[in-house]
mmCIF file as Biopython writes it, N, C-alpha, C and O atoms, coordinates in Angstrom:
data_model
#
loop_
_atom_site.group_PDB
_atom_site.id
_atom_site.type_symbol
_atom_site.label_atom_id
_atom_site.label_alt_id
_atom_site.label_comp_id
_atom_site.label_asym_id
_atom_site.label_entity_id
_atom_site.label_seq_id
_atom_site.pdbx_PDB_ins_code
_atom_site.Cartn_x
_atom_site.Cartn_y
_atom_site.Cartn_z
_atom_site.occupancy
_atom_site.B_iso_or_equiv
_atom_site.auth_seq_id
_atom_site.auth_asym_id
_atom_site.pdbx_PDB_model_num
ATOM 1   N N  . UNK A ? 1  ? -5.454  -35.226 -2.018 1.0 0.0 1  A 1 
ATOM 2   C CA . UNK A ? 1  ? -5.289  -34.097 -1.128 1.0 0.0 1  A 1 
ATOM 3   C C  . UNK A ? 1  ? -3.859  -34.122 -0.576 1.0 0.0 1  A 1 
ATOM 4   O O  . UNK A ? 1  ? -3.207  -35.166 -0.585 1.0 0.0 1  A 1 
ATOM 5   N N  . UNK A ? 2  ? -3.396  -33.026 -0.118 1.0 0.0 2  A 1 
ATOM 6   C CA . UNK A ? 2  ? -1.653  -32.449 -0.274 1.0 0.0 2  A 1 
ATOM 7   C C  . UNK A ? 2  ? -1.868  -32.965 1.581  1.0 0.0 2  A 1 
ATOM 8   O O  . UNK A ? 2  ? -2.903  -32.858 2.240  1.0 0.0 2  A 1 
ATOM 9   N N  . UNK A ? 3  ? -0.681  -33.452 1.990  1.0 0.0 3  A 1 
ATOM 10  C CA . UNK A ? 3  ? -0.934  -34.054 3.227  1.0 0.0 3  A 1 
ATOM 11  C C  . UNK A ? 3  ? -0.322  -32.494 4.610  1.0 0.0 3  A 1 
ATOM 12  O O  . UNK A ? 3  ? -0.365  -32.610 5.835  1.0 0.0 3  A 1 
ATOM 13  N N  . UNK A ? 4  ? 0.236   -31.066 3.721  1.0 0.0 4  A 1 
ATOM 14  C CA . UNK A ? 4  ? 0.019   -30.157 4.461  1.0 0.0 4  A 1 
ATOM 15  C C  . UNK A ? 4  ? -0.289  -28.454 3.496  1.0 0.0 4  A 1 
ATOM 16  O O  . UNK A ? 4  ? 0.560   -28.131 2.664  1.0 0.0 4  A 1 
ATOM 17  N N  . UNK A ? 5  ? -1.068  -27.867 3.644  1.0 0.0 5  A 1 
ATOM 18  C CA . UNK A ? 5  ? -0.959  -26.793 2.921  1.0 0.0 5  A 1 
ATOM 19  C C  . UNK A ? 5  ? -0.290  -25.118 3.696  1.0 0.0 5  A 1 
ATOM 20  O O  . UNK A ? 5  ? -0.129  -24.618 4.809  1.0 0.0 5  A 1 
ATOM 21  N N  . UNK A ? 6  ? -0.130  -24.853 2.562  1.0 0.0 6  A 1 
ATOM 22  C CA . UNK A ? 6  ? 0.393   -22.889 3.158  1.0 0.0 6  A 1 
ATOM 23  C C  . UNK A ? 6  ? -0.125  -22.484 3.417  1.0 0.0 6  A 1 
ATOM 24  O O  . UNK A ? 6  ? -1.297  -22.856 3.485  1.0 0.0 6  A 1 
ATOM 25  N N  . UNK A ? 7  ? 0.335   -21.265 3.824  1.0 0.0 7  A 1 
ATOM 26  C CA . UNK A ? 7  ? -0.395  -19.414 4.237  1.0 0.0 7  A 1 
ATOM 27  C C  . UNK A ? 7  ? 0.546   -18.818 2.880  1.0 0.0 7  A 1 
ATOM 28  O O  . UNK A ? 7  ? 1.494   -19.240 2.218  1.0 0.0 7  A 1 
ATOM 29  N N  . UNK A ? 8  ? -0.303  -17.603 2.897  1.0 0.0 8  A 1 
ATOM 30  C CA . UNK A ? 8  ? 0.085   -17.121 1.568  1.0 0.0 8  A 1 
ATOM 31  C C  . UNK A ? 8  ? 0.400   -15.568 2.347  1.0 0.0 8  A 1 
ATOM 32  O O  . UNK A ? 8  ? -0.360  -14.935 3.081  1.0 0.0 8  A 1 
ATOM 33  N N  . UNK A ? 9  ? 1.704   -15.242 1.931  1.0 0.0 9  A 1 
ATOM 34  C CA . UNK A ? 9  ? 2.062   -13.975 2.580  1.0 0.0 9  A 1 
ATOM 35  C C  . UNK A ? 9  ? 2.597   -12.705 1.409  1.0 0.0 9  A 1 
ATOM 36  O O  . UNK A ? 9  ? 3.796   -12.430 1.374  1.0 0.0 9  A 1 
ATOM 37  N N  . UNK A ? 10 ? 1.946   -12.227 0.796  1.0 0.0 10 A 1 
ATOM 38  C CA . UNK A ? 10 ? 2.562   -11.077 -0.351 1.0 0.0 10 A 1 
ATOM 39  C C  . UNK A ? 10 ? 2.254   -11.712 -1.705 1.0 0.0 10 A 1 
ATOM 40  O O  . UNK A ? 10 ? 2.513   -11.182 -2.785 1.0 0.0 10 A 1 
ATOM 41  N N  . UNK A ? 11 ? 1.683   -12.884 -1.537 1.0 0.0 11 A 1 
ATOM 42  C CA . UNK A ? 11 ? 1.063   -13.707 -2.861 1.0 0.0 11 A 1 
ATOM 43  C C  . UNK A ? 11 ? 2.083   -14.875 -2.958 1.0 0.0 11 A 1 
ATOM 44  O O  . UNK A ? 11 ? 2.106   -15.467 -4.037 1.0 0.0 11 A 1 
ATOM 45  N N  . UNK A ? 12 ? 3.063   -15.352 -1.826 1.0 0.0 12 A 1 
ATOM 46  C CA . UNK A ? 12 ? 3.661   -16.002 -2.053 1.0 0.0 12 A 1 
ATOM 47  C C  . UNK A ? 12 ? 3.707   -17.365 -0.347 1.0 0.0 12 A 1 
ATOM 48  O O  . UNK A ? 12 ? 3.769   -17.413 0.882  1.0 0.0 12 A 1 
ATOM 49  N N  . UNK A ? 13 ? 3.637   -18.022 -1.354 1.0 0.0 13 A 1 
ATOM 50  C CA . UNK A ? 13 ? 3.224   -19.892 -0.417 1.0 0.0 13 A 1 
ATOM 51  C C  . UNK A ? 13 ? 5.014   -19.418 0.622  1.0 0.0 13 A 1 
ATOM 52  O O  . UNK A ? 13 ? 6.172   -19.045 0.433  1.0 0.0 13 A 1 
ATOM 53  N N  . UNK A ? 14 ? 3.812   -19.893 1.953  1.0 0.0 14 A 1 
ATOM 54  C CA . UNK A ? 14 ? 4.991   -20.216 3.332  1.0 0.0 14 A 1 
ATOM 55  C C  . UNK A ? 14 ? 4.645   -21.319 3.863  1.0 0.0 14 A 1 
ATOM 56  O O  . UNK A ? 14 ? 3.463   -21.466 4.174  1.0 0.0 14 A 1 
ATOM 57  N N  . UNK A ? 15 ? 5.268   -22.002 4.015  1.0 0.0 15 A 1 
ATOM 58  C CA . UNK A ? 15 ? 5.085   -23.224 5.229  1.0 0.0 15 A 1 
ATOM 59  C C  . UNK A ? 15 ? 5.704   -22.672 6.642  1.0 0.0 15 A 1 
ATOM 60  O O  . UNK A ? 15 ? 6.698   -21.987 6.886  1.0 0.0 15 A 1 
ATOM 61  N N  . UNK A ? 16 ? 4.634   -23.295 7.520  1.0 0.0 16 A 1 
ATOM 62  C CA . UNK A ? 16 ? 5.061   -22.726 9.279  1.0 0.0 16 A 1 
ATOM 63  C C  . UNK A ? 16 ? 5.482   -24.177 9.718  1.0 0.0 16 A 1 
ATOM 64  O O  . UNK A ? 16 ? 5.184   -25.095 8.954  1.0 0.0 16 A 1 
ATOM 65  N N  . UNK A ? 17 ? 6.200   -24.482 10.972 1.0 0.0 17 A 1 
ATOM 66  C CA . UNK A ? 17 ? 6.201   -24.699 11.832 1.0 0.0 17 A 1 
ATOM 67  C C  . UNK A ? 17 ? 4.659   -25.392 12.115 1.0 0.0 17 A 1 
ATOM 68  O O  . UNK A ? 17 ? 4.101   -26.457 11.849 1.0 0.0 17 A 1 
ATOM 69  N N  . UNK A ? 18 ? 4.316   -24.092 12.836 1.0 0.0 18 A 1 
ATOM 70  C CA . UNK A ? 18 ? 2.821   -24.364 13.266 1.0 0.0 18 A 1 
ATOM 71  C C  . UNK A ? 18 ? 1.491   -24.616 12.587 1.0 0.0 18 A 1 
ATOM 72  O O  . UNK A ? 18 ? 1.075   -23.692 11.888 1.0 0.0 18 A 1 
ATOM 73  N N  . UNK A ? 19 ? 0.654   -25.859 12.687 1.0 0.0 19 A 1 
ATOM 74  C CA . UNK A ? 19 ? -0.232  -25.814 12.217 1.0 0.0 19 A 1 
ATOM 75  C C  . UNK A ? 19 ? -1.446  -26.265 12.379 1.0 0.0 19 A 1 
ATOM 76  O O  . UNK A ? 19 ? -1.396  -27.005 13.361 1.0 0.0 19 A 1 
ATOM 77  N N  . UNK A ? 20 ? -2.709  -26.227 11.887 1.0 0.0 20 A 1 
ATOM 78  C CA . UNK A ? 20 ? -3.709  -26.638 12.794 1.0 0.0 20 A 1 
ATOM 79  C C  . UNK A ? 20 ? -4.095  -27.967 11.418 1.0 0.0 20 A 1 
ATOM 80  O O  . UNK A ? 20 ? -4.117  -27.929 10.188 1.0 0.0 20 A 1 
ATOM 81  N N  . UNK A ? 21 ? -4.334  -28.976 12.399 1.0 0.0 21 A 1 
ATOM 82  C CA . UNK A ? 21 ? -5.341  -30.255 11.891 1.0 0.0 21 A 1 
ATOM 83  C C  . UNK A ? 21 ? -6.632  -29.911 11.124 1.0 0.0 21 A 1 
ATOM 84  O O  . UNK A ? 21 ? -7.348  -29.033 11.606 1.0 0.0 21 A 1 
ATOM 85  N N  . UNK A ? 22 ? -6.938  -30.409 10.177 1.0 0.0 22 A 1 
ATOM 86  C CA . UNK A ? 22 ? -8.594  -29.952 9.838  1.0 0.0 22 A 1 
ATOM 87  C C  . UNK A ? 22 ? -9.049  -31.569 9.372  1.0 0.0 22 A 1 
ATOM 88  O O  . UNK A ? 22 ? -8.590  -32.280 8.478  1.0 0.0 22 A 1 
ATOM 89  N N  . UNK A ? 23 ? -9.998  -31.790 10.234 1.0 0.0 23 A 1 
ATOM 90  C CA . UNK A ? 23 ? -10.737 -32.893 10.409 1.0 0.0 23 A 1 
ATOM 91  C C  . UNK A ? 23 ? -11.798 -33.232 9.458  1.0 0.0 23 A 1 
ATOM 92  O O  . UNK A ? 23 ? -12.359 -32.203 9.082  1.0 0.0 23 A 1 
ATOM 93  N N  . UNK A ? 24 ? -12.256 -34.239 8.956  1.0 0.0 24 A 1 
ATOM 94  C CA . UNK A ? 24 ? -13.352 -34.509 8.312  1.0 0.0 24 A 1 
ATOM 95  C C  . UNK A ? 24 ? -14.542 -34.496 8.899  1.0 0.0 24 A 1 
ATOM 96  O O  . UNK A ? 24 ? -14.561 -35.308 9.824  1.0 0.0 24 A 1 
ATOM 97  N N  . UNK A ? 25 ? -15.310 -34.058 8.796  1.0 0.0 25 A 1 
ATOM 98  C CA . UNK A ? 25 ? -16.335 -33.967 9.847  1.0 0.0 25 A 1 
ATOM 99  C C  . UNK A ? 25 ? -17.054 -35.148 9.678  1.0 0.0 25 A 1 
ATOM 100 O O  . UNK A ? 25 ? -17.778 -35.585 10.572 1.0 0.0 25 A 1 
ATOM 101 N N  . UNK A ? 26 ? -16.913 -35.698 8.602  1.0 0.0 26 A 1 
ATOM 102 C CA . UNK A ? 26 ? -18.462 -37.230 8.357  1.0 0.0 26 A 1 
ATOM 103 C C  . UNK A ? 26 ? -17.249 -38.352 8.842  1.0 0.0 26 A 1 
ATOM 104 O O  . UNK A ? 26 ? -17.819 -39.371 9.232  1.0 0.0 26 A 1 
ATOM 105 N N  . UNK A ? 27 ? -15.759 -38.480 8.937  1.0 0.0 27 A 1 
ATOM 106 C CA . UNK A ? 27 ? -15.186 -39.668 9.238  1.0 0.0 27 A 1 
ATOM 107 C C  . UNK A ? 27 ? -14.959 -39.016 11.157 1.0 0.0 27 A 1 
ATOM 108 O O  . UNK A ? 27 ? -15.459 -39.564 12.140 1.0 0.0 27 A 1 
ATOM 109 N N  . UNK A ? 28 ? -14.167 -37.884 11.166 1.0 0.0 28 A 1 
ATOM 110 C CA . UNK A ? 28 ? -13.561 -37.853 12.587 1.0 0.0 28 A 1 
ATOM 111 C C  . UNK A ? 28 ? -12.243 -37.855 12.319 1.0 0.0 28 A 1 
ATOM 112 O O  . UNK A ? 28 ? -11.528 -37.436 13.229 1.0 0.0 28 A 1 
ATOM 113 N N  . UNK A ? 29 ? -11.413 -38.417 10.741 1.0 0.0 29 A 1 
ATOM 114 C CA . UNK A ? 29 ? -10.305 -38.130 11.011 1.0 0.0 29 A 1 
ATOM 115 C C  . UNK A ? 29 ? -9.339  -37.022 10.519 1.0 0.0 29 A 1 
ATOM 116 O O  . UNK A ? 29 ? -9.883  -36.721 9.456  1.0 0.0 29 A 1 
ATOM 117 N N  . UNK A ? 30 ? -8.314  -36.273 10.617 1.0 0.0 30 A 1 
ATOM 118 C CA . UNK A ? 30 ? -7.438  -35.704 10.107 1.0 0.0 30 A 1 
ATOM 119 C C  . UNK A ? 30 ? -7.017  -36.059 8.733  1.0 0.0 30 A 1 
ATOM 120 O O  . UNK A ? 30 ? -6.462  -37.089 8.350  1.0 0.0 30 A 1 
ATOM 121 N N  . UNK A ? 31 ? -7.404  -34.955 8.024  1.0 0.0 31 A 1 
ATOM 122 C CA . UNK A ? 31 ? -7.359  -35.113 6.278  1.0 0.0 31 A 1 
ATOM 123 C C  . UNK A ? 31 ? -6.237  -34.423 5.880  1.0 0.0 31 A 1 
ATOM 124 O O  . UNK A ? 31 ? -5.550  -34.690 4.894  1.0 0.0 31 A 1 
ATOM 125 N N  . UNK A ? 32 ? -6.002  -33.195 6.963  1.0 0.0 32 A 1 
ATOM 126 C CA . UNK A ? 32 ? -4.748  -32.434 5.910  1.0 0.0 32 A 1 
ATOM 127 C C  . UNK A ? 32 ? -4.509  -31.592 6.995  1.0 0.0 32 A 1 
ATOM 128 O O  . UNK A ? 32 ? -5.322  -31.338 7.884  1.0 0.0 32 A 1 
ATOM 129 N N  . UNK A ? 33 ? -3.208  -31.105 6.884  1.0 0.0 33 A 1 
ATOM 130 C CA . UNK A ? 33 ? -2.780  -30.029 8.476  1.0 0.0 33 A 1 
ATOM 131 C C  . UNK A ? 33 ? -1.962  -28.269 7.304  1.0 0.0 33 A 1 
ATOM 132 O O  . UNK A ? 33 ? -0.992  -28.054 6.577  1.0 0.0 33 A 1 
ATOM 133 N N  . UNK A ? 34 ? -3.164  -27.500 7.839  1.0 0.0 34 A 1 
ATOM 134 C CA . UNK A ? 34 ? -2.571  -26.017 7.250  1.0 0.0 34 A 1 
ATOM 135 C C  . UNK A ? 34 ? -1.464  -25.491 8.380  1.0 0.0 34 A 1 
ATOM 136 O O  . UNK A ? 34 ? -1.252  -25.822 9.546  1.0 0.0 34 A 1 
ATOM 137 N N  . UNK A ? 35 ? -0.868  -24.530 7.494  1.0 0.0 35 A 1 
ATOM 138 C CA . UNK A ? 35 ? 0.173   -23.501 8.243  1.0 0.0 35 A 1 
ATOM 139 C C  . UNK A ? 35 ? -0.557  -22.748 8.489  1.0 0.0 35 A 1 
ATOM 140 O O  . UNK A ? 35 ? -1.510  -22.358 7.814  1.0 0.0 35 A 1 
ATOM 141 N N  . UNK A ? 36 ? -0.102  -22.324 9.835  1.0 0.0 36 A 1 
ATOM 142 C CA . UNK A ? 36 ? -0.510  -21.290 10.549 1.0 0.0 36 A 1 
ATOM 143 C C  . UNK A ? 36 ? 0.184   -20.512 11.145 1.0 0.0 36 A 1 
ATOM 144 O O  . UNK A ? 36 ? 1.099   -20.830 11.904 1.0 0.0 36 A 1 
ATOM 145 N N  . UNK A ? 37 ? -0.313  -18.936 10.760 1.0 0.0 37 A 1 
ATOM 146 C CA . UNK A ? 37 ? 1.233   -17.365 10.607 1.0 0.0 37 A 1 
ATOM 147 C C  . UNK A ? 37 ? 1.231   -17.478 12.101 1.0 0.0 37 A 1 
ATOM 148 O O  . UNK A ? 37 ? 0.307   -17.873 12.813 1.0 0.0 37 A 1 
ATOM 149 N N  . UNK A ? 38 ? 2.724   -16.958 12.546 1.0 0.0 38 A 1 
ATOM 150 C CA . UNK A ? 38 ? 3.116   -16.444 13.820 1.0 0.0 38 A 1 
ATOM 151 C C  . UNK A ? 38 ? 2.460   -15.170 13.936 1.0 0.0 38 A 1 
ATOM 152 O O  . UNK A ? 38 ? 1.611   -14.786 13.132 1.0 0.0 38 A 1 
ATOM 153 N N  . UNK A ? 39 ? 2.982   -14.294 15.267 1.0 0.0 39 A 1 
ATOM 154 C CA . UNK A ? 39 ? 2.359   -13.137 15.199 1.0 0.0 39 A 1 
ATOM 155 C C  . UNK A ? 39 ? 3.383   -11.869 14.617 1.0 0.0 39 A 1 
ATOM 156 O O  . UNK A ? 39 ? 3.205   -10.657 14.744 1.0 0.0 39 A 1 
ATOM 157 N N  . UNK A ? 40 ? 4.637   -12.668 13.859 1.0 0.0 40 A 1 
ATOM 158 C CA . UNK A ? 40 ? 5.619   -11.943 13.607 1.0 0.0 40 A 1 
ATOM 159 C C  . UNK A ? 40 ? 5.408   -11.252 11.669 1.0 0.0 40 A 1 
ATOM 160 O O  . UNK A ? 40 ? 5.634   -10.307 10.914 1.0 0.0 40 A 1 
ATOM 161 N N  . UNK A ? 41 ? 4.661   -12.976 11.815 1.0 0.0 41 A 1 
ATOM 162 C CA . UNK A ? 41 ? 4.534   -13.029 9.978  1.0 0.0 41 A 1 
ATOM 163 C C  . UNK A ? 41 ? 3.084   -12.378 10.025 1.0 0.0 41 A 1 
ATOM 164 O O  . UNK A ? 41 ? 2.796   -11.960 8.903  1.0 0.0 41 A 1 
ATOM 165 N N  . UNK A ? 42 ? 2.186   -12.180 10.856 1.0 0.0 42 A 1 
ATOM 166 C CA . UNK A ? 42 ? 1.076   -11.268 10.877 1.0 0.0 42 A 1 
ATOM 167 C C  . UNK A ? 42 ? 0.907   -9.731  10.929 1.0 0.0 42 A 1 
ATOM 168 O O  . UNK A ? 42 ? 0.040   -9.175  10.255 1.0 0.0 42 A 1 
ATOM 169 N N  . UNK A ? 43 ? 1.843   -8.981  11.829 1.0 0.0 43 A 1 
ATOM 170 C CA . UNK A ? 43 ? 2.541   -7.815  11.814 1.0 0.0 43 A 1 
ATOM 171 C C  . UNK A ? 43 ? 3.013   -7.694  10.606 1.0 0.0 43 A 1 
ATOM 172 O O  . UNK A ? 43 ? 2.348   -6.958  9.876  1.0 0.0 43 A 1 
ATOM 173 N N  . UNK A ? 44 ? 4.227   -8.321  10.014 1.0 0.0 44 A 1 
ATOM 174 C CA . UNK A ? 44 ? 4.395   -8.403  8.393  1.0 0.0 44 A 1 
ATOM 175 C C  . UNK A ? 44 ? 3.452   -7.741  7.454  1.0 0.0 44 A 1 
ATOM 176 O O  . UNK A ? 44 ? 3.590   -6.655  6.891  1.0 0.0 44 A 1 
ATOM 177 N N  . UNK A ? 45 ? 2.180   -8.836  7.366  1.0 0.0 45 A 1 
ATOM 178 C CA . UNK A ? 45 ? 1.035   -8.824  6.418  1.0 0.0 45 A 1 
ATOM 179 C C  . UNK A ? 45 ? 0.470   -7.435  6.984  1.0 0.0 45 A 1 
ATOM 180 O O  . UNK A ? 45 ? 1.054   -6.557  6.349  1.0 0.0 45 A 1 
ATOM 181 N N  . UNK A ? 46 ? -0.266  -6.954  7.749  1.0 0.0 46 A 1 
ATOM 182 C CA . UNK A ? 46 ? -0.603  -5.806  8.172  1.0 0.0 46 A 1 
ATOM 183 C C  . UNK A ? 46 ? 0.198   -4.637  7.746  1.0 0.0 46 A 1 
ATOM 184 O O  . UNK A ? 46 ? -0.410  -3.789  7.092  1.0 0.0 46 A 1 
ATOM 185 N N  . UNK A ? 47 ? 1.466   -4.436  7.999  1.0 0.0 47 A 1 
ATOM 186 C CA . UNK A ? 47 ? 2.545   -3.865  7.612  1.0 0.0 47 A 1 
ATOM 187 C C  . UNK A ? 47 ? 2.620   -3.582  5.991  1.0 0.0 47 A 1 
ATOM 188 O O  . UNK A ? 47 ? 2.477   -2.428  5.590  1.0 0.0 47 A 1 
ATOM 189 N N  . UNK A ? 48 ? 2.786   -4.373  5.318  1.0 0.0 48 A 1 
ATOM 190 C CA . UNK A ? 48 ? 2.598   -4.266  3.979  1.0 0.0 48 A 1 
ATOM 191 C C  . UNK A ? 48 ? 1.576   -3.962  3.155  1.0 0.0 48 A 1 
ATOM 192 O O  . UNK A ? 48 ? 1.646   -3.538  2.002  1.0 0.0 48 A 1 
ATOM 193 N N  . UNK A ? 49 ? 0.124   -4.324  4.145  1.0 0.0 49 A 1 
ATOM 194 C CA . UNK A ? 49 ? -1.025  -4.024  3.343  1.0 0.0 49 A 1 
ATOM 195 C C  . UNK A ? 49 ? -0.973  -2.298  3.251  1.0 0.0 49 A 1 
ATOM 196 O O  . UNK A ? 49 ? -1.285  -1.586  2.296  1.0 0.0 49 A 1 
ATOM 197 N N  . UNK A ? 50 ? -0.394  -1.856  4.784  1.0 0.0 50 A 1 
ATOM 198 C CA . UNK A ? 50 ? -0.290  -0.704  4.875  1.0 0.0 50 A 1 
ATOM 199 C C  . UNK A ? 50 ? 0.058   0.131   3.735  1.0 0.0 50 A 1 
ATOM 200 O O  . UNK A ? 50 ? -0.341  1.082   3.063  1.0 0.0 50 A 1 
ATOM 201 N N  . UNK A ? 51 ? 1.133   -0.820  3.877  1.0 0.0 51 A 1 
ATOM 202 C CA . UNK A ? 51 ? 2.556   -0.089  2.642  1.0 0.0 51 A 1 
ATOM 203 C C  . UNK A ? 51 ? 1.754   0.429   1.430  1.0 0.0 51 A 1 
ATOM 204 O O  . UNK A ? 51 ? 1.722   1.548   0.919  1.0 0.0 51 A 1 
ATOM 205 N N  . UNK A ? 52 ? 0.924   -1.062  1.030  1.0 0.0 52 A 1 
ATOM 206 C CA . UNK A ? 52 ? 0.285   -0.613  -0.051 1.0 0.0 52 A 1 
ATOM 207 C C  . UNK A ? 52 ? -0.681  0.033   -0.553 1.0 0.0 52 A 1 
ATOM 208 O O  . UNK A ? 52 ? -0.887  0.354   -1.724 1.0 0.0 52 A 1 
ATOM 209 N N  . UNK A ? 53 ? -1.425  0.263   0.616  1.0 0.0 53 A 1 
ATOM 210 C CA . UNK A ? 53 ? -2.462  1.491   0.153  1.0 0.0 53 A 1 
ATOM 211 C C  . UNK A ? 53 ? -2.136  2.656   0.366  1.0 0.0 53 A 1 
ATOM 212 O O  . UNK A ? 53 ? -2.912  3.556   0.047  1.0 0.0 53 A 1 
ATOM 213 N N  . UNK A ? 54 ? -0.951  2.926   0.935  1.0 0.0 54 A 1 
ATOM 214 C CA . UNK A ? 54 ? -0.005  4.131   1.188  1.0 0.0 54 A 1 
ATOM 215 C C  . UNK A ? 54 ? 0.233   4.518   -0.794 1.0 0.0 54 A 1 
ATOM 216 O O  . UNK A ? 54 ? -0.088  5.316   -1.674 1.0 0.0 54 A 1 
ATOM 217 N N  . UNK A ? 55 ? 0.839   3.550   -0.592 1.0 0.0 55 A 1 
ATOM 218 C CA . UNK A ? 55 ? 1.603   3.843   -2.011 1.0 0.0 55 A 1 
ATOM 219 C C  . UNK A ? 55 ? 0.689   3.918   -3.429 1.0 0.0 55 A 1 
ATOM 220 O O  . UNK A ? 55 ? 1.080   4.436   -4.475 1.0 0.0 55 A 1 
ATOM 221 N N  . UNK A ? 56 ? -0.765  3.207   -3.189 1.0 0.0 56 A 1 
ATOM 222 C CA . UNK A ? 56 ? -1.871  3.582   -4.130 1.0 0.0 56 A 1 
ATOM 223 C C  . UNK A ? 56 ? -2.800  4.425   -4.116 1.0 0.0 56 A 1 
ATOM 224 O O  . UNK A ? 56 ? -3.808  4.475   -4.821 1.0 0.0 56 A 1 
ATOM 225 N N  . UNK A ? 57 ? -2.362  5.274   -3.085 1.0 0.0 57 A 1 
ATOM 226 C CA . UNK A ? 57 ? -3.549  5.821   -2.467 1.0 0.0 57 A 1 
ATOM 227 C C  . UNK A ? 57 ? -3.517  6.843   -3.604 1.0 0.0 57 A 1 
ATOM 228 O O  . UNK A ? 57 ? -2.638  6.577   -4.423 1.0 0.0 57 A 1 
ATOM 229 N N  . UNK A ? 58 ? -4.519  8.379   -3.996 1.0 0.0 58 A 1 
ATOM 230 C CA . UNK A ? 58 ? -4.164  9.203   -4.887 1.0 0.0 58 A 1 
ATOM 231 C C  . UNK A ? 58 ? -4.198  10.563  -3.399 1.0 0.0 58 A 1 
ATOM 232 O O  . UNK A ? 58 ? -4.259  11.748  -3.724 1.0 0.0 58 A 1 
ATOM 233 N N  . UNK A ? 59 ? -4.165  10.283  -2.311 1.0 0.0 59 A 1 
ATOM 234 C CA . UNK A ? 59 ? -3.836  11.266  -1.661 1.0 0.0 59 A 1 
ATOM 235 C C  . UNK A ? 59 ? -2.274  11.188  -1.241 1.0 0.0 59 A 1 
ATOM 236 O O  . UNK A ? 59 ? -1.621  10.147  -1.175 1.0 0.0 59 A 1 
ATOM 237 N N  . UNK A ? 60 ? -1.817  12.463  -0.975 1.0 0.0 60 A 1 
ATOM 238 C CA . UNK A ? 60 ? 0.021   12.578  -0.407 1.0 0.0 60 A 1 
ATOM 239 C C  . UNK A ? 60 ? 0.595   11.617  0.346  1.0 0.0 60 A 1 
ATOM 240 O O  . UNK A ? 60 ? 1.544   10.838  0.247  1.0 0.0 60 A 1 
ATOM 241 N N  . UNK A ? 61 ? -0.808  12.073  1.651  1.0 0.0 61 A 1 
ATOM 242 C CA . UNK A ? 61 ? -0.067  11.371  3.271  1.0 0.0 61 A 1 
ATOM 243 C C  . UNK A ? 61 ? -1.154  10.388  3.485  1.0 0.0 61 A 1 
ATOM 244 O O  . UNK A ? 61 ? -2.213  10.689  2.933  1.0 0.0 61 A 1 
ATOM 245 N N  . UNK A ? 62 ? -1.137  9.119   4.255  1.0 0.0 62 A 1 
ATOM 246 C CA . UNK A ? 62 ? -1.844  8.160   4.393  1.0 0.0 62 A 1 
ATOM 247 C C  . UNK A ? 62 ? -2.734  9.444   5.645  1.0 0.0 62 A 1 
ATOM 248 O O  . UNK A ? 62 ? -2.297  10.411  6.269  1.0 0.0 62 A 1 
ATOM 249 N N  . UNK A ? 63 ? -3.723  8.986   5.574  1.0 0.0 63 A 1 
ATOM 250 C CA . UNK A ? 63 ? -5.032  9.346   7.097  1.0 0.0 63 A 1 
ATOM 251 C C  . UNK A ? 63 ? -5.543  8.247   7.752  1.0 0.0 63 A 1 
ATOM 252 O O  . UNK A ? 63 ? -6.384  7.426   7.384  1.0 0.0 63 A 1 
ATOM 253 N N  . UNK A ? 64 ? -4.745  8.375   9.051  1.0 0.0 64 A 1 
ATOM 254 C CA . UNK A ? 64 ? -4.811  7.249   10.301 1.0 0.0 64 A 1 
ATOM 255 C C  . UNK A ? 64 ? -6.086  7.668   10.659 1.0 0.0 64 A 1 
ATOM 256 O O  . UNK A ? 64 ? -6.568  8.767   10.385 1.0 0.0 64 A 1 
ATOM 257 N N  . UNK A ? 65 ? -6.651  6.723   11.308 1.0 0.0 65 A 1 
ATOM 258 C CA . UNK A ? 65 ? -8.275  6.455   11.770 1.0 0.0 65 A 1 
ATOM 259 C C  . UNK A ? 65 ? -7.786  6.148   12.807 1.0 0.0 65 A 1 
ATOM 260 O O  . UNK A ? 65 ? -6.746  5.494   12.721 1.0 0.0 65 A 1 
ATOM 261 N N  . UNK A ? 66 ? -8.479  6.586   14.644 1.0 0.0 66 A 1 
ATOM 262 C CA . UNK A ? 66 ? -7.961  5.645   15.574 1.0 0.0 66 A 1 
ATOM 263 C C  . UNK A ? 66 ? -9.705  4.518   15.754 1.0 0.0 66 A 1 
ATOM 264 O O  . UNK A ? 66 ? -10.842 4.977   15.642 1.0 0.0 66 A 1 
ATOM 265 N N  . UNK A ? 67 ? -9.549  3.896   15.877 1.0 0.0 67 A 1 
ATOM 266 C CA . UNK A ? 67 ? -11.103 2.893   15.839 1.0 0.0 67 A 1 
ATOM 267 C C  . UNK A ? 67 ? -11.474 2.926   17.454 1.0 0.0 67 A 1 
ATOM 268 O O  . UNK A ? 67 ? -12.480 2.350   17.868 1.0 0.0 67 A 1 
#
């Protein structure tokens, strides 16, 4: 096991800064520490998903939903 893994942003591996521990649950100890997105690189991902169903869509203009 890789002693830290990525976030995957556009299909492509990032390492953060930040990351969270993930524990073994049957020992108690720390096995491997993932990256974890800012809220800058999250806006990003949102942003682009946008992009892209904009751009696949088979209608003109995207149609905003307010939830």
């Amino acid at each position: 096991m890789k002693s830290r893994y990525p976030y995957y942003l556009a299909n492509h591996p990032k390492l953060a800064d930040q990351g969270l521990d993930v524990v073994d649950k049957y020992t108690g100890e720390v096995s491997t520490r993932v990256s974890m997105a800012d809220t800058t690189t999250i806006d990003q991902a949102i942003a682009g998903a946008v992009l892209l169903c904009w751009r696949t869509s088979p209608i003109e203009e995207p149609i905003w939903t307010d939830f």
